[in-house]
N, C-alpha and C positions, 0 to 999 in steps of 0.2 A: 681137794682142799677147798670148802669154803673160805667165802669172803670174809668174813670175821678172822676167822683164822690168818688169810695172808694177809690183812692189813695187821694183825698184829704181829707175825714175823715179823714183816718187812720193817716196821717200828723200830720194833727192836733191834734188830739186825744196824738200825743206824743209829741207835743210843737216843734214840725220842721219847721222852716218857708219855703218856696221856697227856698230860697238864698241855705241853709243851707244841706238841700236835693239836692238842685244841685252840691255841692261844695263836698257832699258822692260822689255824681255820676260824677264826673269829667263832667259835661255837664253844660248849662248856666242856669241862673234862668229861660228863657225865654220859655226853650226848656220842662222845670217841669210843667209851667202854660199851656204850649198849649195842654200836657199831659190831664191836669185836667181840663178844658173845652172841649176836647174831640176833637180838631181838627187834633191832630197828635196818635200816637201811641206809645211805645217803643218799641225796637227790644229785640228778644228774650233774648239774654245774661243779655239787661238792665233789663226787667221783672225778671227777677229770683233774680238781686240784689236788684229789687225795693220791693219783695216781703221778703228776708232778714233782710233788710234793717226797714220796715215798720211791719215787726214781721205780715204781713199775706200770706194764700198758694194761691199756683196759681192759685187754681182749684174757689176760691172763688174771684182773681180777672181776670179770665177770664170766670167768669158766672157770667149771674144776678140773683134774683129772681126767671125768669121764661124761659128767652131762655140764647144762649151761646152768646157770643160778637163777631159778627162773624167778624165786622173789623179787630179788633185785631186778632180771626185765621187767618186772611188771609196775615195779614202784616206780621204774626208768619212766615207762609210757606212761606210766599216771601223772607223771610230774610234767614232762610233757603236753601233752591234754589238757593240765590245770592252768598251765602257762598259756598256751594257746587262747583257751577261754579267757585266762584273765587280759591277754592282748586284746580279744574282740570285744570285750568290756571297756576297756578302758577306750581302745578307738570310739565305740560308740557313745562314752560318755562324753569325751572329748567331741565329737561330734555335735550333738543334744547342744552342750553350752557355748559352741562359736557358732550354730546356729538359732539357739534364744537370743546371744548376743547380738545377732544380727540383725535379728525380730523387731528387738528393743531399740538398735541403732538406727533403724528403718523408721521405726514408729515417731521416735524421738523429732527425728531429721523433718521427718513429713508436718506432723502437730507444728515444729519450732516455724517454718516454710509455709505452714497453710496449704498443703497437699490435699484437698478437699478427698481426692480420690482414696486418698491414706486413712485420713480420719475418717471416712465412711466406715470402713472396714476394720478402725479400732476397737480391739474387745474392752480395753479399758476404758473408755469414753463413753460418756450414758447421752441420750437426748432431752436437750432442754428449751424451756421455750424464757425469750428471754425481750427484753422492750430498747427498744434507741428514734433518738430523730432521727427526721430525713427533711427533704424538702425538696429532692430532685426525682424524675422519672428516668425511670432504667435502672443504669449500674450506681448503689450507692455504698459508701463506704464510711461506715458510720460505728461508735460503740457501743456494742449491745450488755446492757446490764442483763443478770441471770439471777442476780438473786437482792434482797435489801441492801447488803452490806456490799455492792456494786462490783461484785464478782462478776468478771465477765471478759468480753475480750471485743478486739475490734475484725469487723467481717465486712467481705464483701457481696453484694445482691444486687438482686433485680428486683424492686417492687414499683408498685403502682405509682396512681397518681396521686400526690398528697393534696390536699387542700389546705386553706387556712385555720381549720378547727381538725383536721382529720392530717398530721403533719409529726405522726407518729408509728413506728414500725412494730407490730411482736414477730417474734422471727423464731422458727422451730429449729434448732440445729445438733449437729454432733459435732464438736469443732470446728472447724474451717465449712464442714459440710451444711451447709441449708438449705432444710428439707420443704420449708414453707416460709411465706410472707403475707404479712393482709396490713394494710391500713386502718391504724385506728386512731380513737379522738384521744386524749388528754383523761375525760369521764370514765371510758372504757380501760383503763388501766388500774392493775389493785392499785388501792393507796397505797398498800408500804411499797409500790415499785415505781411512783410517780418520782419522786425526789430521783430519787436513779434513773430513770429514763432521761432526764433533761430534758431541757427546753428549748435549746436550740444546738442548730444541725452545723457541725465541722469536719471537714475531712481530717484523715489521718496525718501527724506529719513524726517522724520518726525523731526530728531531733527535740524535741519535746517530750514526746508521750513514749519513746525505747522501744524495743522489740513491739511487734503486732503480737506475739503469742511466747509461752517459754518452753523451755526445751519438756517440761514434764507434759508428759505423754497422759499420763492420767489426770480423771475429774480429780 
């Protein structure tokens, strides 16, 4: 006996119409008839409810009489197989997006902190070169404008010796990261980046001027 066959005995034998076995199995009536004339198959999870369901084992609706139903093993393992694949997909997508997120939480944390080490190595950050006072030798901590409209952020360096006409920074950086420093005069700045460089040197102080950098990781 095929399997079309005893799932529709077996139906009937306990007064289930189609409609009514489809409406157990969340599928359409249409999908129970193509079943039981044999042109389609269920998939494995279905078989096991339909075997439940219809109070017979599997072993008797996936044998006949005399040989096995091999359509049905075969759409067995293929359903199988697809599932499988569809797990190692899904782990690995799930994967991919808690480690971008983590990229980004990385990046973010480093940029907001001034991780110089971080910002080096961010793909989102471009190198700019950008103007601030100074007025001390060594470590200075001062605001570097980046652009007219005084985009820019506050950094820390090592530069030279300023002097009294020469008491001005351009600073090459990626972030936090600064790749270069030279002293220069007041003259040697564009104009449109004079007004934004300032004229005189203050340190950082945070309850005034808020975070040193913001959490956005990109220019």
């Amino acid at each position: 006996m095929k399997l079309g066959q005893a799932l529709k005995l077996q139906r009937e034998a306990l007064g289930l119409t189609q409609q009514v076995l489809a409406d157990q199995l969340h599928v359409t009536r249409q999908t129970v008839s193509r079943w039981e004339n044999g042109s389609t198959y269920p998939n494995l999870d279905t078989l096991v409810e339909l075997s439940d369901r219809l109070q017979i084992s599997l072993d008797k609706l996936l044998k006949s009489d005399e040989v096995p139903v091999a359509p049905v093993v075969h759409q067995i393992s293929r359903d199988v197989q697809l599932k499988r694949r569809y797990l190692r997909g899904l782990i690995v997508t799930v994967s991919l997006i808690v480690l971008l997120g983590g990229l980004i939480g990385l990046l973010s944390w480093g940029h907001r902190n001034q991780i110089a080490a971080i910002d080096r190595v961010n793909p989102f950050l471009t190198t700019k070169l950008g103007y601030g006072p100074t007025k001390v030798t060594g470590m200075t901590d001062t605001y570097v404008s980046d652009d007219p409209f005084g985009k820019g952020s506050w950094l820390k360096f090592y530069s030279g010796q300023p002097t009294k006409t020469a008491r001005w920074v351009l600073v090459k950086h990626k972030g936090s990261y600064v790749s270069a420093v030279r002293i220069v005069r007041r003259d040697q700045i564009p104009l449109v980046m004079r007004k934004q460089a300032g004229s005189t040197y203050f340190k950082y102080h945070k309850q005034t001027e808020g975070p040193r950098a913001s959490w956005q990781f990109w220019d």
